[in-house]
N, CA, C and O atoms as CSV, one atom per row, in Angstrom:
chain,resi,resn,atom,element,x,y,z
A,1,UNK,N,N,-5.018,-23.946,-21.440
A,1,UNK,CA,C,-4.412,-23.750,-20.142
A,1,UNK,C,C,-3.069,-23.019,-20.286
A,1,UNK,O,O,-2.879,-22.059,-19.540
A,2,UNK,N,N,-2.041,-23.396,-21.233
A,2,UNK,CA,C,-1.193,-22.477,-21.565
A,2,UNK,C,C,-0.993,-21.617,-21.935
A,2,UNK,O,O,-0.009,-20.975,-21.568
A,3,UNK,N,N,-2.045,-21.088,-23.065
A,3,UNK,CA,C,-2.459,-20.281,-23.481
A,3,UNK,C,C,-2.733,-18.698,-22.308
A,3,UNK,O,O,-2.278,-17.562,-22.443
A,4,UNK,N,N,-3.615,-19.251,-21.252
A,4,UNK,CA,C,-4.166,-18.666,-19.947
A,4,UNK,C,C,-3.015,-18.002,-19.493
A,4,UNK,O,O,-2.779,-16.816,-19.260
A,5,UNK,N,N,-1.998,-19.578,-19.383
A,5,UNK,CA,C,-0.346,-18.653,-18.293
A,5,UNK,C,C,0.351,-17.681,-19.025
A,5,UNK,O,O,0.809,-16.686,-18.464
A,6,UNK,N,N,0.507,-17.940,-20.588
A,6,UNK,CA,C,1.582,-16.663,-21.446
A,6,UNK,C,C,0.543,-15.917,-21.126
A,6,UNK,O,O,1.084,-15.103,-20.378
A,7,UNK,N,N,-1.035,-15.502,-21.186
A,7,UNK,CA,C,-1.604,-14.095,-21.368
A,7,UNK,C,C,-1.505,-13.401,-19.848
A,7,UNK,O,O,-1.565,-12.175,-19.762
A,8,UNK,N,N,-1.317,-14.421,-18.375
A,8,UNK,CA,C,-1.092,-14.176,-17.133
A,8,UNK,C,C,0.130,-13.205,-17.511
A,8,UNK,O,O,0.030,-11.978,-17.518
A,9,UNK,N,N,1.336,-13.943,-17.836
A,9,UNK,CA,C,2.886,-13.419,-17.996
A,9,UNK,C,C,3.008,-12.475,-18.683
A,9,UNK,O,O,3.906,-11.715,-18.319
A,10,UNK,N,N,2.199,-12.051,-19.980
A,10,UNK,CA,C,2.254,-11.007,-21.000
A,10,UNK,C,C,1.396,-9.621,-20.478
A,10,UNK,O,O,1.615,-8.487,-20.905
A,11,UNK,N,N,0.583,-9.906,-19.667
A,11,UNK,CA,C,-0.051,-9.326,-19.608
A,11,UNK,C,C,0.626,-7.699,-19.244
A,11,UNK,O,O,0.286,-6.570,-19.597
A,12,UNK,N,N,1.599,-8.156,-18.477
A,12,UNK,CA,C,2.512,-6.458,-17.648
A,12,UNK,C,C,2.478,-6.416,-16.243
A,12,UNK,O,O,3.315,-5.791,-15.594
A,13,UNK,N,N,1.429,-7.135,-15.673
A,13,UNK,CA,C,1.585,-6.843,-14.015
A,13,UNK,C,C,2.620,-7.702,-13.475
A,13,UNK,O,O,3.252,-7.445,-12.451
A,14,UNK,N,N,2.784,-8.815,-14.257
A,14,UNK,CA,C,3.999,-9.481,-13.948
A,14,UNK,C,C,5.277,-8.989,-14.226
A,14,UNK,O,O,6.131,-8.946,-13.341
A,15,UNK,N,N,5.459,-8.673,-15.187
A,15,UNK,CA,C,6.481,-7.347,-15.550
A,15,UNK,C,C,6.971,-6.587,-14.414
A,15,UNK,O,O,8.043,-6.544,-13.810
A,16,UNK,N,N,5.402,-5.768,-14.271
A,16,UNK,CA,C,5.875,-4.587,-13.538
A,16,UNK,C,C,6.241,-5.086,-11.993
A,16,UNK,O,O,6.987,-4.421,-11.273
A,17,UNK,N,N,5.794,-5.996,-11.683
A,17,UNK,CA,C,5.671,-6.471,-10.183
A,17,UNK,C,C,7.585,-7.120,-10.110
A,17,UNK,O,O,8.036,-6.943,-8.978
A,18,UNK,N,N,8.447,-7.663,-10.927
A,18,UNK,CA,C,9.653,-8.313,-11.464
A,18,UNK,C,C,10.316,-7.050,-11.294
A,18,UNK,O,O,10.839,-7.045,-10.180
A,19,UNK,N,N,10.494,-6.121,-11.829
A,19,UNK,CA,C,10.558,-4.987,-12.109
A,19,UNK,C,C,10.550,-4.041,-10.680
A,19,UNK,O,O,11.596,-3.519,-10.295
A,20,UNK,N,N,9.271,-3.874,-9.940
A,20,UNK,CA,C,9.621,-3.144,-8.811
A,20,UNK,C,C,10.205,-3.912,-7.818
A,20,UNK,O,O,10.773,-3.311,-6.906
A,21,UNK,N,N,10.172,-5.315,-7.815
A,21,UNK,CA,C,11.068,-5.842,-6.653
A,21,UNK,C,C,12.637,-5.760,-6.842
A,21,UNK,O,O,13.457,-5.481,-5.968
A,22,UNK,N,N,12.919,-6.114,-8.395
A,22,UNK,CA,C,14.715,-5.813,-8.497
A,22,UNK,C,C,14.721,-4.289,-7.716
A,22,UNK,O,O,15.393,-4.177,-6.690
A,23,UNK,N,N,14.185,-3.481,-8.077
A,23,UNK,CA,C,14.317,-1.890,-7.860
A,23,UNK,C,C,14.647,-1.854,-6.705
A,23,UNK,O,O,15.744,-1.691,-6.171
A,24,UNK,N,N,13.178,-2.091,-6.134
A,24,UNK,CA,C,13.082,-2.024,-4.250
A,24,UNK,C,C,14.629,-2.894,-3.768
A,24,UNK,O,O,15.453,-2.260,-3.108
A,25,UNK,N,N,14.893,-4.250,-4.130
A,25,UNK,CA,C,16.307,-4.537,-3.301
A,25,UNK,C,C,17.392,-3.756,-3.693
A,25,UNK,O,O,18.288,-3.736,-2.849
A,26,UNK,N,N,17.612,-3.071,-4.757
A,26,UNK,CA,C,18.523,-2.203,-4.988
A,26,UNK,C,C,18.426,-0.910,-4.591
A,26,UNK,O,O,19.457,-0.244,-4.494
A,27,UNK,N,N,17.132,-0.334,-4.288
A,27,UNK,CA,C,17.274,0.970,-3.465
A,27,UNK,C,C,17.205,0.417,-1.798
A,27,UNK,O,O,17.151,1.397,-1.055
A,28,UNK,N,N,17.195,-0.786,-1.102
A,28,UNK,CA,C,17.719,-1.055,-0.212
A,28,UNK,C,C,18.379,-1.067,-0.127
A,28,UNK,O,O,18.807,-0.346,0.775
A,29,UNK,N,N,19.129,-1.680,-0.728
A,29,UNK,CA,C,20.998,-1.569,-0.600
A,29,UNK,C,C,21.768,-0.171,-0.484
A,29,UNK,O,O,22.805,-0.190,0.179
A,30,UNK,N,N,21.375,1.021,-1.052
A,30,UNK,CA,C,21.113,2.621,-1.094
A,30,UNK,C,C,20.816,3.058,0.185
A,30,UNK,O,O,21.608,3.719,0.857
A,31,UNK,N,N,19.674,2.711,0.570
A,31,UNK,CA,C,19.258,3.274,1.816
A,31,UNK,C,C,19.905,2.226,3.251
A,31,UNK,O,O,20.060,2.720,4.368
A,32,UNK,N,N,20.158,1.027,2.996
A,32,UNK,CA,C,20.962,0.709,3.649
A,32,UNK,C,C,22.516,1.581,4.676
A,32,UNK,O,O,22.816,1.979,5.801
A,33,UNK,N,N,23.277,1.394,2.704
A,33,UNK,CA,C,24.823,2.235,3.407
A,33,UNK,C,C,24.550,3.552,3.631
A,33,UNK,O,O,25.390,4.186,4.270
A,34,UNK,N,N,23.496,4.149,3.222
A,34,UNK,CA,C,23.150,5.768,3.712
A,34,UNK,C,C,23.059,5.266,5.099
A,34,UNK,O,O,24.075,5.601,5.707
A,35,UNK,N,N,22.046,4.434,6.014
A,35,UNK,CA,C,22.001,4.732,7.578
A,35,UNK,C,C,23.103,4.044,7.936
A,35,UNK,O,O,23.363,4.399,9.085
A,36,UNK,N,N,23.975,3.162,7.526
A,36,UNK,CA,C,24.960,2.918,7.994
A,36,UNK,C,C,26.221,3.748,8.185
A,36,UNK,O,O,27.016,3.754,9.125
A,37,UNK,N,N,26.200,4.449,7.053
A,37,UNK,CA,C,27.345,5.416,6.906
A,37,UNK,C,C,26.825,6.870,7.584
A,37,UNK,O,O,27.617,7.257,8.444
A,38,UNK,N,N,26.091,7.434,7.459
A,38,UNK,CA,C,25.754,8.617,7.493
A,38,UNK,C,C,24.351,8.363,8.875
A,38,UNK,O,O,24.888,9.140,9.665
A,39,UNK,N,N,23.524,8.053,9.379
A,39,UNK,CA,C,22.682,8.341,10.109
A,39,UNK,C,C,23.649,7.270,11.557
A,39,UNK,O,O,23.648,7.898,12.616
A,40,UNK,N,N,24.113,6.380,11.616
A,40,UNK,CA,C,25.143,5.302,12.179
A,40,UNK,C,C,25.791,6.390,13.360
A,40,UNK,O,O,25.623,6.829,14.498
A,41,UNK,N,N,26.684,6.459,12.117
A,41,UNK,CA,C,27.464,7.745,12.998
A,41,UNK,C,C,27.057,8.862,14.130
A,41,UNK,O,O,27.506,8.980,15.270
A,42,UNK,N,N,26.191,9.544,13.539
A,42,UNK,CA,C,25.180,10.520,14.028
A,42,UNK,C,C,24.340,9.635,14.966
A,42,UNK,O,O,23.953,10.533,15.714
A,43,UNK,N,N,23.878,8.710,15.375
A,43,UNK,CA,C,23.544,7.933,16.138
A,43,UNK,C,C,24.172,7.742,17.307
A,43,UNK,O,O,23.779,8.269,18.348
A,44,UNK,N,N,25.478,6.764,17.211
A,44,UNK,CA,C,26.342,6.647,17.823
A,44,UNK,C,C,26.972,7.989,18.511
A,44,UNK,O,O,27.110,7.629,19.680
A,45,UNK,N,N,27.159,8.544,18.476
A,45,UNK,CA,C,27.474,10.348,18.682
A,45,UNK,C,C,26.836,10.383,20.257
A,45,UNK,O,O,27.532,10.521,21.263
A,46,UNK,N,N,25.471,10.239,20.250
A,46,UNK,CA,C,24.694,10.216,21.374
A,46,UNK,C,C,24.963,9.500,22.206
A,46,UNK,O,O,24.510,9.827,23.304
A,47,UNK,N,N,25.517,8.638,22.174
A,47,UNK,CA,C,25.809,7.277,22.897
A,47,UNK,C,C,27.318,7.668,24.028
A,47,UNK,O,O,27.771,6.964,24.930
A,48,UNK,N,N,27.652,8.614,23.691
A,48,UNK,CA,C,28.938,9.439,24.240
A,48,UNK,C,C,29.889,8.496,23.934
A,48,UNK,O,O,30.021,7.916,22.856
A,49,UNK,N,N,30.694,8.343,25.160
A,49,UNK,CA,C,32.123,7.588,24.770
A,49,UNK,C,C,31.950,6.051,25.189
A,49,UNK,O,O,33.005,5.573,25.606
A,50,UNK,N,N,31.023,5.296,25.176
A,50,UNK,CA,C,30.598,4.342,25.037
A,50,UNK,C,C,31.116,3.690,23.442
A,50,UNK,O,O,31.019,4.124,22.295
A,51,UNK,N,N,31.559,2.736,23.900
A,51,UNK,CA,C,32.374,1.356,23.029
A,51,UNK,C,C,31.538,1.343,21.597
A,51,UNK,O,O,31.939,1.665,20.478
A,52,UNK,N,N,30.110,0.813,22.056
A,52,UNK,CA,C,29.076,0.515,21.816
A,52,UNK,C,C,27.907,1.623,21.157
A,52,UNK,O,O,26.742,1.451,20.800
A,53,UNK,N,N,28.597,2.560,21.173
A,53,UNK,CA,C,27.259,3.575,21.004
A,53,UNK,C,C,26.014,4.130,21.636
A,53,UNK,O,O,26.042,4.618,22.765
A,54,UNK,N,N,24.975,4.060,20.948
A,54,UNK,CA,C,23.961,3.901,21.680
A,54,UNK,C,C,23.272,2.629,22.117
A,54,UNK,O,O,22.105,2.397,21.801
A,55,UNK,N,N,24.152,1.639,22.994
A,55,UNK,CA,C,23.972,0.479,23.538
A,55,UNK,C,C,24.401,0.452,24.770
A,55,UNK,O,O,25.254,1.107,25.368
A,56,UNK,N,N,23.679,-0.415,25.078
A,56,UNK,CA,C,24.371,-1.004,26.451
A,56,UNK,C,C,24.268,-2.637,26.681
A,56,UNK,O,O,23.458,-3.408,26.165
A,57,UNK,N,N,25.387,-2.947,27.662
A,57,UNK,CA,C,25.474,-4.044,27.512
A,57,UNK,C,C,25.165,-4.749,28.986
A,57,UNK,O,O,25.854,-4.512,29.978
A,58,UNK,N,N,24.313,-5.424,28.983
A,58,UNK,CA,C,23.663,-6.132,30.200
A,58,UNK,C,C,24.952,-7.200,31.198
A,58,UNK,O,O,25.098,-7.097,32.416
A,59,UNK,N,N,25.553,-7.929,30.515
A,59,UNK,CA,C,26.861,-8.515,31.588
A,59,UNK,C,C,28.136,-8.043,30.583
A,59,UNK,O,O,28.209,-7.168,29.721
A,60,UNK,N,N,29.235,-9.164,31.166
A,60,UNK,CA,C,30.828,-9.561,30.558
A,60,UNK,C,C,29.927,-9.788,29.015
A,60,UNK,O,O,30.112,-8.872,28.214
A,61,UNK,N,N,29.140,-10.730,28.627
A,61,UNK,CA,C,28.945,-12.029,27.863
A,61,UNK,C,C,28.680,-10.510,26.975
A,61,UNK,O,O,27.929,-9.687,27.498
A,62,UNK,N,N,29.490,-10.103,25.280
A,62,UNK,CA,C,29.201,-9.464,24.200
A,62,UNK,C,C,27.426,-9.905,23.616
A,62,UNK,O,O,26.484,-9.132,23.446
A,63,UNK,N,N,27.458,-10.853,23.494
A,63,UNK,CA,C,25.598,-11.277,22.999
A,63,UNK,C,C,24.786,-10.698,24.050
A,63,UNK,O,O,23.670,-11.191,23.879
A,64,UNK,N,N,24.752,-10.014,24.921
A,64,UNK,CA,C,24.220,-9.229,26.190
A,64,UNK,C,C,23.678,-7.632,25.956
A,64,UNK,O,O,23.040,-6.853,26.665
A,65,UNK,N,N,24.395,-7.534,24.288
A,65,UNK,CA,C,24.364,-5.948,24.114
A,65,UNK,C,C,22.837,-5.765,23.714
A,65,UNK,O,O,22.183,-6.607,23.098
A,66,UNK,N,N,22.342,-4.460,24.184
A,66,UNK,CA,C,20.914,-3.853,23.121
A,66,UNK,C,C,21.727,-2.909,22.582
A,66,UNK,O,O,22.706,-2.321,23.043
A,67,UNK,N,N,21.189,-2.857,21.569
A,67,UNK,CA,C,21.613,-2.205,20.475
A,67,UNK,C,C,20.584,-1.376,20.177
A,67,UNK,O,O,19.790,-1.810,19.343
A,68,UNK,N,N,20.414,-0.480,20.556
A,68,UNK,CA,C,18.905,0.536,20.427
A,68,UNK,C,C,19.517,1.326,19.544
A,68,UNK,O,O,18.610,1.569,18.747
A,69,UNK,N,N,20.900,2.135,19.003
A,69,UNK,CA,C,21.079,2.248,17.549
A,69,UNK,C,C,20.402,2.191,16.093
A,69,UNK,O,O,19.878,2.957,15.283
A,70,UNK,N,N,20.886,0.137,16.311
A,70,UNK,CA,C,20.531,-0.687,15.391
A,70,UNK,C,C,18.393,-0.382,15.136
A,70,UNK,O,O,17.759,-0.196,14.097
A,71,UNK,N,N,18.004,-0.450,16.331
A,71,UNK,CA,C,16.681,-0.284,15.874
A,71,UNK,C,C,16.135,1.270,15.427
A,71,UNK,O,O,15.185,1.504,14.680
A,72,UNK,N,N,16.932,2.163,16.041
A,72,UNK,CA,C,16.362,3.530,15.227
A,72,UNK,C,C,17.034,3.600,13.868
A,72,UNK,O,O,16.639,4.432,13.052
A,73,UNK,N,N,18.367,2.487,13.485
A,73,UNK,CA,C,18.631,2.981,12.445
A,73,UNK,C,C,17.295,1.971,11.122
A,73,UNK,O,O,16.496,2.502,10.350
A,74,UNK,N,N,17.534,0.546,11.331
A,74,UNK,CA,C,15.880,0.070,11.116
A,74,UNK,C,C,14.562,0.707,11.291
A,74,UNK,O,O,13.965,-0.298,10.907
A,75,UNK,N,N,13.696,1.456,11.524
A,75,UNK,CA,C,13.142,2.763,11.688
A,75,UNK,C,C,13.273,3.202,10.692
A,75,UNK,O,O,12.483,3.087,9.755
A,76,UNK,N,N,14.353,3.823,10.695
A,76,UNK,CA,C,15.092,5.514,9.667
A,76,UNK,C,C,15.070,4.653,8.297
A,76,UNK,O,O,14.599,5.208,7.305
A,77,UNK,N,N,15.557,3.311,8.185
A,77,UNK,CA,C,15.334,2.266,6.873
A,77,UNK,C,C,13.588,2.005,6.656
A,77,UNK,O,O,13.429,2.186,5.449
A,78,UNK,N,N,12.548,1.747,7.127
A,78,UNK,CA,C,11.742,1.709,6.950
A,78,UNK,C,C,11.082,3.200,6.488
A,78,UNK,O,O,10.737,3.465,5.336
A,79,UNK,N,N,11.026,3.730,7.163
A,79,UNK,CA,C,10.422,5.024,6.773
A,79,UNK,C,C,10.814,5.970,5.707
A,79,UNK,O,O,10.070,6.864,5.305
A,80,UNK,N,N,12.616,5.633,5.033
A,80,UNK,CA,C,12.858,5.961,3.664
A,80,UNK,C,C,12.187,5.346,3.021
A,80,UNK,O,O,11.212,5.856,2.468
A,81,UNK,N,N,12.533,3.915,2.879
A,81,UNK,CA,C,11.875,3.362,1.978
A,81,UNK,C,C,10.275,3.442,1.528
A,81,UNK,O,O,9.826,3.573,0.389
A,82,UNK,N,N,9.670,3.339,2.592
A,82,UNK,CA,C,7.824,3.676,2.392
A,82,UNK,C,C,7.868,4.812,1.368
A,82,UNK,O,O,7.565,4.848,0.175
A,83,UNK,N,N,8.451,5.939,2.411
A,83,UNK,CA,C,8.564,7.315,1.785
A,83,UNK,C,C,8.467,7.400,0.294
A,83,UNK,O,O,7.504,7.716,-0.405
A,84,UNK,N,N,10.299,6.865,-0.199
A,84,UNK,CA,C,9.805,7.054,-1.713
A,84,UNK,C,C,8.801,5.667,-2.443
A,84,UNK,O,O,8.229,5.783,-3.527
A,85,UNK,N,N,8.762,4.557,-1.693
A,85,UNK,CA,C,7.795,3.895,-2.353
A,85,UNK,C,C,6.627,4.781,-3.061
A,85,UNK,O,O,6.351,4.877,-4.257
A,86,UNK,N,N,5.836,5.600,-1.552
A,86,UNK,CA,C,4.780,5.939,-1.719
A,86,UNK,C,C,4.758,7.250,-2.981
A,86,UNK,O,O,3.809,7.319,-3.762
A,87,UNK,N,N,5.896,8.213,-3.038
A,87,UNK,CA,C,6.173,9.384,-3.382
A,87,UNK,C,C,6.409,8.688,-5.000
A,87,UNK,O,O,5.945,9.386,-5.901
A,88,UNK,N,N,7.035,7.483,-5.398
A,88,UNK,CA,C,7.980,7.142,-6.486
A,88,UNK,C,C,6.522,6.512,-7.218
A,88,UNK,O,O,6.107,7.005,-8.266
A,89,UNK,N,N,5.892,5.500,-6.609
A,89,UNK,CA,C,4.763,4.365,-7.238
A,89,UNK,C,C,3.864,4.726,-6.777
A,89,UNK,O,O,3.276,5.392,-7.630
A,90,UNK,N,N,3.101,4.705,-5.508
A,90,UNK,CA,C,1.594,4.537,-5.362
A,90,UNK,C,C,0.956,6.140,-5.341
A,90,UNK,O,O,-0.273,6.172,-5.269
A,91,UNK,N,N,1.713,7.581,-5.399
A,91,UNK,CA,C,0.739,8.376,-5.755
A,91,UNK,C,C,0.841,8.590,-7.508
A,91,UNK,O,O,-0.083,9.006,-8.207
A,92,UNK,N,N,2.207,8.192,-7.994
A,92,UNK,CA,C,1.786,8.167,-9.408
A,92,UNK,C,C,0.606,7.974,-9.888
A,92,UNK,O,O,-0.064,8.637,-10.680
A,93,UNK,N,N,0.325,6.589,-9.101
A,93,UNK,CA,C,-0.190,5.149,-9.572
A,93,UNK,C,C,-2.228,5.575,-9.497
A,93,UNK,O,O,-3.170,5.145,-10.162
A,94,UNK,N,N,-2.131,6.713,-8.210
A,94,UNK,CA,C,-3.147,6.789,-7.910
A,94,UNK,C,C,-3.891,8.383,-9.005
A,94,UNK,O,O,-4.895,8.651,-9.666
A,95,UNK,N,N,-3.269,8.691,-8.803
A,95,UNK,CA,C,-2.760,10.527,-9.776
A,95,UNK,C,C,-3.670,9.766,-11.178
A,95,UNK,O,O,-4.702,10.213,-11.678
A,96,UNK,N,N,-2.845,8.380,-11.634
A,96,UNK,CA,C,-3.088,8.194,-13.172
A,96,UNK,C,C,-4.548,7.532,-13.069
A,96,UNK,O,O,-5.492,7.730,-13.835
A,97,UNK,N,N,-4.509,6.753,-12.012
A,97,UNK,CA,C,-5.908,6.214,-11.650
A,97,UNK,C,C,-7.125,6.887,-11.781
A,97,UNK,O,O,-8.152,6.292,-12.109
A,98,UNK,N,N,-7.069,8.542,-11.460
A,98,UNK,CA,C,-7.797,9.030,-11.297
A,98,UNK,C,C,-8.152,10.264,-12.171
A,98,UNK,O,O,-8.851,11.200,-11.783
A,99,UNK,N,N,-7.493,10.130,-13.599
A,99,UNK,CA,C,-7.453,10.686,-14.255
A,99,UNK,C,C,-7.860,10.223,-15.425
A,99,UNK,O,O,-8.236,10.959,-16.337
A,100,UNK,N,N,-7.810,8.822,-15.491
A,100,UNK,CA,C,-8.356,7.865,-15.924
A,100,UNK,C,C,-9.843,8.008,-15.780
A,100,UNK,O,O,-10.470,8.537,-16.698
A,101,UNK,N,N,-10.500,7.551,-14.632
A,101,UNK,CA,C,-11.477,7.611,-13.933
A,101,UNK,C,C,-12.075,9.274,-14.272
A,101,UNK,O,O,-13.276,9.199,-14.534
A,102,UNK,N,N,-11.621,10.555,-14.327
A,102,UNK,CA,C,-12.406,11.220,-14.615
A,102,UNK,C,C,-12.838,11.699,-16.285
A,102,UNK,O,O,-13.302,12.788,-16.625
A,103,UNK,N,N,-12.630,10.922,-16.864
A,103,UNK,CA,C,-12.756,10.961,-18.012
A,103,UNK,C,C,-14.093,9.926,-18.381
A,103,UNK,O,O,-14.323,9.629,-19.553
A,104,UNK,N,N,-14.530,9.664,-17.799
A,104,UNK,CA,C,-16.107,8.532,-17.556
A,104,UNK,C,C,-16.907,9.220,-17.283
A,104,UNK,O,O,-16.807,10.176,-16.514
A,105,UNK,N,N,-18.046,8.791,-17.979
A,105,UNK,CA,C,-18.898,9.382,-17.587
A,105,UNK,C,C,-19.987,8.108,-16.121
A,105,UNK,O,O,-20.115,6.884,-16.128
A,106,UNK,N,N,-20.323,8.763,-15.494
A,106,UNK,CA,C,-21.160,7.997,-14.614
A,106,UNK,C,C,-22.314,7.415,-15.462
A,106,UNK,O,O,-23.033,7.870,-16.352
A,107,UNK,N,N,-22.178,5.984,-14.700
A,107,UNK,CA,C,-23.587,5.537,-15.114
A,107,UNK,C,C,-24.711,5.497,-14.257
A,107,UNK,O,O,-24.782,6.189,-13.241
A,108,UNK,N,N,-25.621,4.688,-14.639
A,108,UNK,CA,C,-26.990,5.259,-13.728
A,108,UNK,C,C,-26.944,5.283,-11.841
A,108,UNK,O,O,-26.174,4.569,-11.198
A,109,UNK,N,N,-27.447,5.778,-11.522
A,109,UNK,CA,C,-27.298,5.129,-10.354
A,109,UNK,C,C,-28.638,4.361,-9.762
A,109,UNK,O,O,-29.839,4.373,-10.029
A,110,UNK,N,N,-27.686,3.612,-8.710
A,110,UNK,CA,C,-28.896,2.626,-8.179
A,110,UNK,C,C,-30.124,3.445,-7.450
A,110,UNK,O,O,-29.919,4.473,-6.804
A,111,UNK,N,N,-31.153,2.985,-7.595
A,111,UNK,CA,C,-32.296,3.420,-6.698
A,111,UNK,C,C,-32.661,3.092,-5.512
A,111,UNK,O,O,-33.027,1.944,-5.260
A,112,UNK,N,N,-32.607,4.280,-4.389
A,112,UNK,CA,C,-32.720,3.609,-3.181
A,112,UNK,C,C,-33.838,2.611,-2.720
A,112,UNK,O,O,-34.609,2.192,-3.583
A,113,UNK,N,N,-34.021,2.080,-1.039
A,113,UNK,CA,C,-34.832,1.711,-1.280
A,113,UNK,C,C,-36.453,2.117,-0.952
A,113,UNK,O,O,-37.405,1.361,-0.755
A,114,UNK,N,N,-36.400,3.544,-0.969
A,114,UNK,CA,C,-37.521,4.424,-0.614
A,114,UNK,C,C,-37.995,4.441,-2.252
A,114,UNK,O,O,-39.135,4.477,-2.717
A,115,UNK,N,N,-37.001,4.412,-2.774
A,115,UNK,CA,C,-37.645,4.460,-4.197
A,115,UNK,C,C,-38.013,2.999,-4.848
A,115,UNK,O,O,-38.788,2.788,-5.782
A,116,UNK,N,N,-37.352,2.182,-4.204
A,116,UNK,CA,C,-38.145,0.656,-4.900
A,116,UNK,C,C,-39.311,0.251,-4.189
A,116,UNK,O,O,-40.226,-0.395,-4.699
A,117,UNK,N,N,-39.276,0.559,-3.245
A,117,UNK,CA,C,-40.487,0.272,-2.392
A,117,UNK,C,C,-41.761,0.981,-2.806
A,117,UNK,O,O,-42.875,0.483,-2.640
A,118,UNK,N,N,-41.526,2.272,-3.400
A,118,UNK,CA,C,-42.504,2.677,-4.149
A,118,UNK,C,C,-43.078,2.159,-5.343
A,118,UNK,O,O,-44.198,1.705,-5.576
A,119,UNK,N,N,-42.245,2.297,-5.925
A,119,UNK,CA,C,-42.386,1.529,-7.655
A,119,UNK,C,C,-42.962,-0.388,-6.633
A,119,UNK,O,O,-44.132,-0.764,-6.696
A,120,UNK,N,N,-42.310,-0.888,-6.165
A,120,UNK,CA,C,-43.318,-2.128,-5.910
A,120,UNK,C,C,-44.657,-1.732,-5.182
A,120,UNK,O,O,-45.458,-2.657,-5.321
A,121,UNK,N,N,-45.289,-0.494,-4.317
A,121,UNK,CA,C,-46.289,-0.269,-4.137
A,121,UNK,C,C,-47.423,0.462,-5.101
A,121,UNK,O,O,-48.607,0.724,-4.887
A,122,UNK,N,N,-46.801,0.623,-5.939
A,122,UNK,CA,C,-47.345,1.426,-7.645
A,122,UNK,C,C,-48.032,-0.314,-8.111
A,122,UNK,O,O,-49.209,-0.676,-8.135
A,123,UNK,N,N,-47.252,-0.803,-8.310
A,123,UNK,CA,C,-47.635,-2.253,-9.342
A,123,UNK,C,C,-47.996,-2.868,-8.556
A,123,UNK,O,O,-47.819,-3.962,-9.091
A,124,UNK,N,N,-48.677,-3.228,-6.990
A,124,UNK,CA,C,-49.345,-3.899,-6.798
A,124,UNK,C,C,-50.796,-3.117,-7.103
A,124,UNK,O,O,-51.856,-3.578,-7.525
A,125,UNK,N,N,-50.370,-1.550,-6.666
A,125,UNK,CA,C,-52.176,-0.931,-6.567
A,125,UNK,C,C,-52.037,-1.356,-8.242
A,125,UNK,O,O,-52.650,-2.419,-8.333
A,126,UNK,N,N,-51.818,-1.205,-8.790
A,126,UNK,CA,C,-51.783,-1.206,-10.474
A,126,UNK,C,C,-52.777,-2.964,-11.320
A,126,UNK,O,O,-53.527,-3.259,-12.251
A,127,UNK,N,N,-52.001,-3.643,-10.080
A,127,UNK,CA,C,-52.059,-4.914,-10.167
A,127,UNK,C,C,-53.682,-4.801,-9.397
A,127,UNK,O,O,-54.597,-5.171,-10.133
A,128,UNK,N,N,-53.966,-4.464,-8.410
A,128,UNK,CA,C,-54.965,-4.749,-7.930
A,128,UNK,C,C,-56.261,-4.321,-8.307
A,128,UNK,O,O,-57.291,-4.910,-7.980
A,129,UNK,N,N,-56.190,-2.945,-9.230
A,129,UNK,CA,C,-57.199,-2.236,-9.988
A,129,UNK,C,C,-57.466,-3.161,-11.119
A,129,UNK,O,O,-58.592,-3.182,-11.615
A,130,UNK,N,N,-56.618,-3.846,-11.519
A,130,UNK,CA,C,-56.683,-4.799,-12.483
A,130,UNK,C,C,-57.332,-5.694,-12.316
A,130,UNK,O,O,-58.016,-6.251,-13.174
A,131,UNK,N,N,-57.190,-6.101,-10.732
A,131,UNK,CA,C,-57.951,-7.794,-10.576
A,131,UNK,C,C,-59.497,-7.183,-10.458
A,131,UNK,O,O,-60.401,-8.009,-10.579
A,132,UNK,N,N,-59.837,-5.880,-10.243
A,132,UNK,CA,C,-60.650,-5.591,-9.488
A,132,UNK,C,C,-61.669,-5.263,-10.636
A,132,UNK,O,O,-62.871,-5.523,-10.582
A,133,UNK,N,N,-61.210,-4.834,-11.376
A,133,UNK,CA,C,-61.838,-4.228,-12.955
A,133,UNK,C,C,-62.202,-5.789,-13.523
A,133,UNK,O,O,-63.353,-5.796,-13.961
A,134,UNK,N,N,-61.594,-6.997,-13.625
A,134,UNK,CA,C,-62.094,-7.713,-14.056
A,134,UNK,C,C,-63.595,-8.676,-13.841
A,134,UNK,O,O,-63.685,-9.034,-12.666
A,135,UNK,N,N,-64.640,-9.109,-14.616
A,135,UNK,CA,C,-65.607,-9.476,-14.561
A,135,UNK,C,C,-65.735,-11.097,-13.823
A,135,UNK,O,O,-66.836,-11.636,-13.704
């Protein structure tokens, strides 16, 4: 049983999986102060001379504000991040996959079932010339 968990842990997907999550919170933190600093601004811009930016605020009471900013700048954070996820790991991932993969040769393929249905109508006539031939 222990044996099982070090070859789980040794194996590398645990590794690599340890490994891309430190990454990923640290290129959050990256893409974070980028929309804060730099897309924020440029955001707010639109919002004209409003306090608030691109918000508005429903009464007196400050907890009243939408912050529609805040959600295009969340947006602009999601869609970096995918971005190089996808660009950094999963077309590598798929590139090597498949390069891998063409280096195989195919094996047989299955037979449909126009073709098994034959081969079982072969061996019954086969079968039945048989019963039929006998004395």
């Amino acid at each position: 049983m222990i044996k099982g968990f070090k070859d789980f842990l040794m194996r590398g997907n645990v590794v690599d999986l340890a490994v891309a999550v430190v990454i990923g919170a640290a290129f959050s933190a990256i893409v974070s102060a980028f929309t804060n600093n730099l897309i924020n601004p440029i955001i707010a811009l639109f919002g004209g001379h409003n306090v608030h930016g691109l918000a508005v605020q429903l009464g007196d009471n400050e907890k009243t504000v939408m912050d529609f900013g805040a959600i295009i700048t969340a947006v602009i954070n999601f869609l970096i991040v995918a971005a190089v996820v996808y660009f950094v790991f999963v077309l590598p991932m798929n590139k090597l996959k498949e390069r891998r993969e063409r280096g195989r040769e195919p094996g047989p393929s299955e037979p449909t079932d126009v073709e098994l249905l034959k081969e079982i109508r072969d061996l019954l006539a086969a079968r039945q010339r048989h019963d039929d031939t006998r004395p």
